[in-house]
N, C-alpha and C positions, 0 to 999 in steps of 0.2 A: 768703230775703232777696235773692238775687243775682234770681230769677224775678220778684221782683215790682220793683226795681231793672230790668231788663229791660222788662220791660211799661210802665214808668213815661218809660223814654227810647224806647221805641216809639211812644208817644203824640205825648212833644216832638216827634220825629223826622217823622213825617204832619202835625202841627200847622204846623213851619214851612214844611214842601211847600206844604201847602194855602194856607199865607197867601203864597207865594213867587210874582210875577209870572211867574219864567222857567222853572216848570217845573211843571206839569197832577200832580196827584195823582194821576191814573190812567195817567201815562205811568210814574211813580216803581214804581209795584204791577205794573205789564205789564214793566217792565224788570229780567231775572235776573241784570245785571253786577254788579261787586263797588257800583256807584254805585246797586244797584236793590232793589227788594225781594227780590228772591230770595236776596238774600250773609243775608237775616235767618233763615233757615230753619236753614242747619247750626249756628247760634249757638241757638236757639229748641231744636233737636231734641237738643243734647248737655245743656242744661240739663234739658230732661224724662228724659233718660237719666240724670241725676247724680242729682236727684229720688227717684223712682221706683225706680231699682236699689239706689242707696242702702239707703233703707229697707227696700226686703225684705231688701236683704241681711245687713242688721242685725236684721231679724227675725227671719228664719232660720236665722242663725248666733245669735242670743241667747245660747245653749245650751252651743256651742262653741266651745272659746278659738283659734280659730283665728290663726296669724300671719299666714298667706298672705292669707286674707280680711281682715283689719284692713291689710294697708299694699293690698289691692288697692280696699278701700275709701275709701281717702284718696286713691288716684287716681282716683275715680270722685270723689269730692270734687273735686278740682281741675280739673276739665272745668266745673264750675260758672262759672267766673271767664272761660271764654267770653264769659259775656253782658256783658262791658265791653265788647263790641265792639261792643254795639249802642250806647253811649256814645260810641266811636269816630264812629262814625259821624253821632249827635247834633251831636259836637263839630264834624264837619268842615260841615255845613250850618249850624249855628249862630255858626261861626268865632271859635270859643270862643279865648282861647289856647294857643301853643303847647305851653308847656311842662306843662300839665294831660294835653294828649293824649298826650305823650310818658313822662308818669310812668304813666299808664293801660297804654299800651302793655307797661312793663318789669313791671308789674305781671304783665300776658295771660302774659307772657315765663317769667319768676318760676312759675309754677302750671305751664305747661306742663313745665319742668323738673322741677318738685317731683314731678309726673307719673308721671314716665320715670324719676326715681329711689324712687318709689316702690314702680314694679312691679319694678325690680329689688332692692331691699331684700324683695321677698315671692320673690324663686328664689334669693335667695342666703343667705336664713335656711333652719335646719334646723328641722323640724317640732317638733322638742321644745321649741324656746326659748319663752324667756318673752315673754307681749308686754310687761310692764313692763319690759323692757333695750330697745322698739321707742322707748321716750323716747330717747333718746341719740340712736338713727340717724335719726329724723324732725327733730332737731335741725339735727342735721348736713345734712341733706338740703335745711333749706328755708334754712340758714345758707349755702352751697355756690350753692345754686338766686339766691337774692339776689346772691349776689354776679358770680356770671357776668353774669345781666340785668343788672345796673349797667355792666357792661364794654362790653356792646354797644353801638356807635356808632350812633343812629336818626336818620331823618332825618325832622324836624317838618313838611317841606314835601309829602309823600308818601304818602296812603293806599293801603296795597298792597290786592292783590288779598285776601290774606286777613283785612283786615278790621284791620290794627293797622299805626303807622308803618312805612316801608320800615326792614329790618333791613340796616345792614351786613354785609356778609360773612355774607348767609345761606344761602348754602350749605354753610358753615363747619358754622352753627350747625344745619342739617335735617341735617346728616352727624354730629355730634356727639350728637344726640338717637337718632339711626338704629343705631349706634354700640352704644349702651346694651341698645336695644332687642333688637338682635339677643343682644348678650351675657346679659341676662336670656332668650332661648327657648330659647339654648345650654346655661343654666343647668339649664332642668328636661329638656330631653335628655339633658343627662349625670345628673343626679338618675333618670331613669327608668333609665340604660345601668346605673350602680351598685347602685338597689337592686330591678332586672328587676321593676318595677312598671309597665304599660302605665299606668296612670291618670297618671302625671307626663307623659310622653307624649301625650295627649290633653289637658293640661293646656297643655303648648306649644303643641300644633296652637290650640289654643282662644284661645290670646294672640296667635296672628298674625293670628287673625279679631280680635280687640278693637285691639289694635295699628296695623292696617291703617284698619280704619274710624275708629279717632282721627286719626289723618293725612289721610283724606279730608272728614272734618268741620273741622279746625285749617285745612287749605289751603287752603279751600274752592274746590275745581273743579268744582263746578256743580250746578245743582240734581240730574241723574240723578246723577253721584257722591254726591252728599251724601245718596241716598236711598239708595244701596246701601252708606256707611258708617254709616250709619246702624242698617240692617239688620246688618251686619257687628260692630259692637259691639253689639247686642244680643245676639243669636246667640253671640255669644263667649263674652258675660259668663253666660248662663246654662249654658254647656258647663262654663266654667272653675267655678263654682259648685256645681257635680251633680259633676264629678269628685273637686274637695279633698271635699266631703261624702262621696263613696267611699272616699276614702283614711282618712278619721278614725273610719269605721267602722270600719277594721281597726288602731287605735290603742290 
């Protein structure tokens, strides 16, 4: 849905280019600033990554009740809602109104949270739990996640660089998401120091390749970043996958 939502404001997006007196269709495609076609690639490349990891993932693990994989699945879900960006960006050539582009935005906002408490809801459960008690915390998570993005002040006159209203006080908020992050790889460090299991271990190292390269797709800094976050959550996601698989064999 969100992929073909994506493809469908891709179109609008070159349609008004092309009918647009002041600006050459082929300048819009040549151009990789956040006003150019290149800001559509890390939005494009996390949706094929939410896609596609997705499902093997779920294929994969079919078999086994995995916790860790089910909420790291639902952050792999959430990289999906990216592709409002390219809406964003519809909106802002098409000069849509404000306040559509600003509910879009807290929306981008809203998933990116849900995110980041996702993967930490998968290092701070213990391997035995159940995922039917994962209802409560996914609750809590996207309840919490809504309501911070409500709080944030956005500014409707401003496409930032990465692709969503200017965020007030966002440094606040990439230190607050950053925050987490680190607390969740802290999490399976100390899981691997207490139960002297290198696979948890490997299982960190593996989240700050997934970690990293969400940050480098979310900010977007430029087409080579966004190819090597790209690579980077890939890479990650299949370390982090082949390891909890390790671990549930000796379960």
């Amino acid at each position: 849905m969100t992929l073909f939502l994506s493809l469908l404001f891709i179109f609008h997006i070159f349609k008004i280019i092309n009918d647009s007196p002041y600006r050459p269709l082929i300048s819009f495609i040549q151009d990789s600033s956040p006003s150019g076609a290149g800001a559509i690639f890390p939005v494009f490349s996390q949706v094929f990554y939410s896609i596609t990891s997705g499902f093997l993932l779920h294929f994969f693990f079919r078999k086994t009740k995995s916790i860790e994989i089910f909420f790291f699945i639902l952050f792999i879900f959430s990289l999906s809602f990216d592709s409002l960006k390219t809406y964003l960006i519809f909106h802002e050539l098409a000069q849509k109104p404000v306040y559509l582009g600003i509910f879009v935005t807290r929306v981008i906002l809203t998933m990116k949270l849900f995110g980041v408490f996702c993967l930490l809801a998968s290092s701070l459960f213990p391997f035995s739990t159940k995922i039917q008690r994962a209802e409560i915390v996914i609750g809590i998570s996207l309840l919490v996640a809504i309501t911070l993005a409500s709080l944030i002040p956005i500014d409707g006159s401003t496409l930032s660089p990465w692709l969503v209203y200017s965020v007030g006080s966002k440094e606040i908020f990439i230190a607050f998401c950053l925050s987490l992050e680190i607390i969740t790889i802290a999490s399976y460090f100390l899981l691997s120091y207490k139960s002297n299991n290198n696979e948890f271990r490997l299982m960190a190292l593996s989240l700050i390749l997934v970690i990293t390269g969400r940050e480098l797709l979310f900010y977007s800094f430029g087409l080579i970043f966004s190819l090597a976050g790209f690579f980077l959550l890939s890479f990650g996601t299949v370390v982090f996958a082949k390891r909890t698989h390790s671990v549930y064999l000796w379960l």
